[in-house]
TIRO-2110 file (N, C-alpha, C; in Angstrom, 1 decimal):
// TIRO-2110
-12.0, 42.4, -48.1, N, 1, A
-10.9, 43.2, -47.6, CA, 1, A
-10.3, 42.5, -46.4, C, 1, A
-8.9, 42.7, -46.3, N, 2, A
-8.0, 42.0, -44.9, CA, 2, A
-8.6, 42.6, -44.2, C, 2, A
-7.8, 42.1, -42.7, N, 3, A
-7.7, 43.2, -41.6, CA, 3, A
-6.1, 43.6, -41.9, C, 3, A
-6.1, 44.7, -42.6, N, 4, A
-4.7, 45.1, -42.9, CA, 4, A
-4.7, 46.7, -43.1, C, 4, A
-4.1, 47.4, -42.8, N, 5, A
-4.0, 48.8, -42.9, CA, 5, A
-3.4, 49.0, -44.6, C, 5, A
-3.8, 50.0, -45.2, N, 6, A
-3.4, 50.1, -46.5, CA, 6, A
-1.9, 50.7, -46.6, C, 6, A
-1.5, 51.5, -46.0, N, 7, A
-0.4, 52.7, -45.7, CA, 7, A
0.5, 51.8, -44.8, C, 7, A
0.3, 51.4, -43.2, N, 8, A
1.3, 50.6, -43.0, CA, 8, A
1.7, 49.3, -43.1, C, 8, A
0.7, 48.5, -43.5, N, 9, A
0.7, 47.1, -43.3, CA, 9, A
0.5, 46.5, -42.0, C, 9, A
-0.1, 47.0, -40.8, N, 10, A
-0.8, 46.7, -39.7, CA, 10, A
-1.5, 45.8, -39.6, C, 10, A
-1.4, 44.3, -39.1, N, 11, A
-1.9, 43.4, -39.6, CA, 11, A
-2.6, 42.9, -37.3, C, 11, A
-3.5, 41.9, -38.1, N, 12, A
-3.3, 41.3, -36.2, CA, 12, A
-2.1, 40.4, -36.1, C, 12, A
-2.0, 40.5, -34.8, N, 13, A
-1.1, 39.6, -34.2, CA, 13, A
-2.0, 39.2, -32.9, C, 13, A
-1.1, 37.8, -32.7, N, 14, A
-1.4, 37.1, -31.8, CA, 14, A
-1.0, 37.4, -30.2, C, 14, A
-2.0, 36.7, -29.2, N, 15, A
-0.9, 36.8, -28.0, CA, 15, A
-1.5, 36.0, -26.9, C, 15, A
-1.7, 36.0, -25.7, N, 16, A
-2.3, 35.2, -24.7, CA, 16, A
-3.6, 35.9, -23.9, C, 16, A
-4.3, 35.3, -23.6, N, 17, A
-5.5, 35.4, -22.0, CA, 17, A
-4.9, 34.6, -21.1, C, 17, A
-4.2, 35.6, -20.4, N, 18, A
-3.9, 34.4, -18.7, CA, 18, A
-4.8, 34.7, -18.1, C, 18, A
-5.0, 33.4, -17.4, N, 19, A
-6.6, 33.2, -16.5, CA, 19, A
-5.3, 33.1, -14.9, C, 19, A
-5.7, 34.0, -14.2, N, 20, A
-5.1, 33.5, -12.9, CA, 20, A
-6.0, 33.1, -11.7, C, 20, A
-5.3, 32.6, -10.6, N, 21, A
-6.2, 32.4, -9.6, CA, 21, A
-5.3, 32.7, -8.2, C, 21, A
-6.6, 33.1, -7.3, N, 22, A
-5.2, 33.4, -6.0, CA, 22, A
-5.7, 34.8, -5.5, C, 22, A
-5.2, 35.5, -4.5, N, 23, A
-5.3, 36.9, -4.2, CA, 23, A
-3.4, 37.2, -4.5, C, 23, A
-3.8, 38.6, -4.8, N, 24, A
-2.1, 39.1, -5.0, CA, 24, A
-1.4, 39.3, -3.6, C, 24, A
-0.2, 39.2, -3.9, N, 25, A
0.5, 39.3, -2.2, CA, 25, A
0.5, 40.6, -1.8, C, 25, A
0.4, 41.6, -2.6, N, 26, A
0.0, 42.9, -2.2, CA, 26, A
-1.1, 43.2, -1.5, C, 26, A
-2.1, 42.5, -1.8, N, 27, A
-3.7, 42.6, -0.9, CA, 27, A
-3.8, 41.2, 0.1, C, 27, A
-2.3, 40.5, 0.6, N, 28, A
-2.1, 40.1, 1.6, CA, 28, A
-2.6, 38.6, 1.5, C, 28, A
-2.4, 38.3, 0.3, N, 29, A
-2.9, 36.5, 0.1, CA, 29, A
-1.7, 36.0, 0.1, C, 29, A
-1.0, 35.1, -0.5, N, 30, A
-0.2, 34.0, -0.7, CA, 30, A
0.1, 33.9, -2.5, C, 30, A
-0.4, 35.1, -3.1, N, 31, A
0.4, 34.7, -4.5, CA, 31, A
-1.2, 34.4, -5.2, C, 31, A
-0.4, 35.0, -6.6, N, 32, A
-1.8, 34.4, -8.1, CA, 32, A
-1.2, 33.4, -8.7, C, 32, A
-1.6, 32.6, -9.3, N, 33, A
-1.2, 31.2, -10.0, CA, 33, A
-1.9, 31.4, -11.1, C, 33, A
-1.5, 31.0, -12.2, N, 34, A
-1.9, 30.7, -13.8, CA, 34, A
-2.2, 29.6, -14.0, C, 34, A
-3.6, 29.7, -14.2, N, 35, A
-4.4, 28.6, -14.5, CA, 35, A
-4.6, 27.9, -15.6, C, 35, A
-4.3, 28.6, -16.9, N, 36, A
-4.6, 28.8, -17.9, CA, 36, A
-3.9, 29.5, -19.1, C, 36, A
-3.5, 29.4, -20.5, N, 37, A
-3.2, 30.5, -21.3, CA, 37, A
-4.1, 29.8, -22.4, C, 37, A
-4.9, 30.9, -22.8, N, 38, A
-5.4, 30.8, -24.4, CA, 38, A
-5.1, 32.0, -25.5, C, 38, A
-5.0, 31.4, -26.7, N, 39, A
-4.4, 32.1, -27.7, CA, 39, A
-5.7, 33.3, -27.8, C, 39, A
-5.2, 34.6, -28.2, N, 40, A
-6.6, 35.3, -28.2, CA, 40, A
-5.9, 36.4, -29.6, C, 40, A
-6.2, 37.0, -30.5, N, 41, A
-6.0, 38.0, -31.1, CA, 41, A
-6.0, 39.7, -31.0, C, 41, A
-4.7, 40.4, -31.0, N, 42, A
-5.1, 41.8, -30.8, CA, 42, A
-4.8, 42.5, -32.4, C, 42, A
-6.7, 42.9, -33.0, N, 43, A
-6.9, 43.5, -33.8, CA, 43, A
-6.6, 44.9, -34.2, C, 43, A
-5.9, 45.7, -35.6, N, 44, A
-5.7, 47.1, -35.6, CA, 44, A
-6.7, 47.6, -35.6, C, 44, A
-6.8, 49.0, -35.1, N, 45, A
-8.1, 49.9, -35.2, CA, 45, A
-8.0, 50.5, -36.7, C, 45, A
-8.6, 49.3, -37.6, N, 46, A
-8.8, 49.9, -38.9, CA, 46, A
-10.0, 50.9, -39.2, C, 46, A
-10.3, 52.1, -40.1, N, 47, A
-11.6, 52.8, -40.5, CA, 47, A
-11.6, 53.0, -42.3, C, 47, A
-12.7, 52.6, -42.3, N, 48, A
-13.4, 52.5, -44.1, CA, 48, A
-13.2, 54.1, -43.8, C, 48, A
-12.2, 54.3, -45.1, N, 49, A
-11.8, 55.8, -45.8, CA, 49, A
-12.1, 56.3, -47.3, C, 49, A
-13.1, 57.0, -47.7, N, 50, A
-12.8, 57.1, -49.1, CA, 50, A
-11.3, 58.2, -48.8, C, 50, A
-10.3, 57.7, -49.9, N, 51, A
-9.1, 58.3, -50.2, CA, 51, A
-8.9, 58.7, -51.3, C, 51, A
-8.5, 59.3, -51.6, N, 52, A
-7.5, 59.9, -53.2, CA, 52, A
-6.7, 59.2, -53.2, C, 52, A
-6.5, 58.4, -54.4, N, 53, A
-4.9, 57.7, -54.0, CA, 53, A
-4.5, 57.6, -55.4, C, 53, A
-3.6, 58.2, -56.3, N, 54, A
-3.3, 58.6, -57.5, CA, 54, A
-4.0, 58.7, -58.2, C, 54, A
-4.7, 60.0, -57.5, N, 55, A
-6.4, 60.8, -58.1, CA, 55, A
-7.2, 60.2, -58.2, C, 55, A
-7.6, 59.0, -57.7, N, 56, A
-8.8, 58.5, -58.2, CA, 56, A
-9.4, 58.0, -56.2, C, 56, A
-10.9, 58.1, -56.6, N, 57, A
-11.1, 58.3, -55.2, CA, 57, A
-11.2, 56.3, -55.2, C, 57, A
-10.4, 56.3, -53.6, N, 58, A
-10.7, 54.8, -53.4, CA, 58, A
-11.2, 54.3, -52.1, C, 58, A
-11.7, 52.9, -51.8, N, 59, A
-12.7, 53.5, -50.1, CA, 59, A
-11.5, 52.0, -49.8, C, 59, A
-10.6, 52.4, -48.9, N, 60, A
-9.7, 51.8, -48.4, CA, 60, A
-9.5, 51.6, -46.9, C, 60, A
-8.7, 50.7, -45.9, N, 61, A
-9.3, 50.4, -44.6, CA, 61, A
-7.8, 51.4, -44.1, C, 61, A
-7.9, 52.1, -43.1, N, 62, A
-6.3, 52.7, -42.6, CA, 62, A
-6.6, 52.5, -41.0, C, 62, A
-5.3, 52.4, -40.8, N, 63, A
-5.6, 52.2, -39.2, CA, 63, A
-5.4, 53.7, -38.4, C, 63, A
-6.3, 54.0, -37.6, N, 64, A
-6.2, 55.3, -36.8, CA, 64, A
-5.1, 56.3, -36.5, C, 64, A
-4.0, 55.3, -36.2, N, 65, A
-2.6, 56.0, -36.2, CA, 65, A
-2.2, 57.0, -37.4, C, 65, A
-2.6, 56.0, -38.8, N, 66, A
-2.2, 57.0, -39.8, CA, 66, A
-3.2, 58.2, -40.2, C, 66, A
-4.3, 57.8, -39.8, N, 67, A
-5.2, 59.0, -40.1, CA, 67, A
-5.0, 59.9, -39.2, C, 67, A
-4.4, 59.8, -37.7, N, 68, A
-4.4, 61.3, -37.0, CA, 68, A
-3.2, 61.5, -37.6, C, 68, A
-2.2, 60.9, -38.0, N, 69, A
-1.1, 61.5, -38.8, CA, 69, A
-1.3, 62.0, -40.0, C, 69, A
-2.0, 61.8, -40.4, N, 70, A
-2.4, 62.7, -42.0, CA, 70, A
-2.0, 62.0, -43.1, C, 70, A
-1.4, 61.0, -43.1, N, 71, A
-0.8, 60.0, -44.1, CA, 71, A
-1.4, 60.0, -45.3, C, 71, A
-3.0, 60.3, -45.5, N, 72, A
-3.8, 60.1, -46.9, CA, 72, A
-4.8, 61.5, -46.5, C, 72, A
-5.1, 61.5, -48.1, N, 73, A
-6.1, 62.9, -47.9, CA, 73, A
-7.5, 62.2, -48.5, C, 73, A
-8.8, 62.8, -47.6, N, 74, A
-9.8, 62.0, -47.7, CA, 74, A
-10.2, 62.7, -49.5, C, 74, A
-11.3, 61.7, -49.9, N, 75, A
-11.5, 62.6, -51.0, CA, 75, A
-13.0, 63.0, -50.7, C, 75, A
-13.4, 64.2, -51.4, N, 76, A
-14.8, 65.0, -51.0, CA, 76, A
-15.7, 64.4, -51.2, C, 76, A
END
């Protein structure tokens, strides 16, 4: 199975780790500097569901969002 939501297509996406260095000028340093960027992944909050899904029970991954929304009905 992906990391993909069934219902929306919720996939990862990519983004950065800034590494800085420095104190902030708010707590009275001279400024933070960026030391660094590495590529890092933000994963969906997928959950193994058995579902009904045109009556037949299926055990599918959905991301959290759609299950507090009610999107699929679990099956018993």
């Amino acid at each position: 199975m992906s990391k993909e939501c069934y219902i929306c297509k919720k996939k990862p996406v990519t983004g950065n780790t800034v590494a800085r260095r420095g104190m902030a000028k708010s707590k009275g340093g001279v400024g933070q500097r960026i030391t660094g960027r590495t590529l890092r992944r933000f994963l969906p909050n997928l959950q193994p569901v058995n579902a009904l899904i045109d009556g037949k029970k299926m055990k599918v991954r959905v991301c959290a969002k759609c299950l507090k929304a009610g999107k699929i009905t679990k099956a018993a």
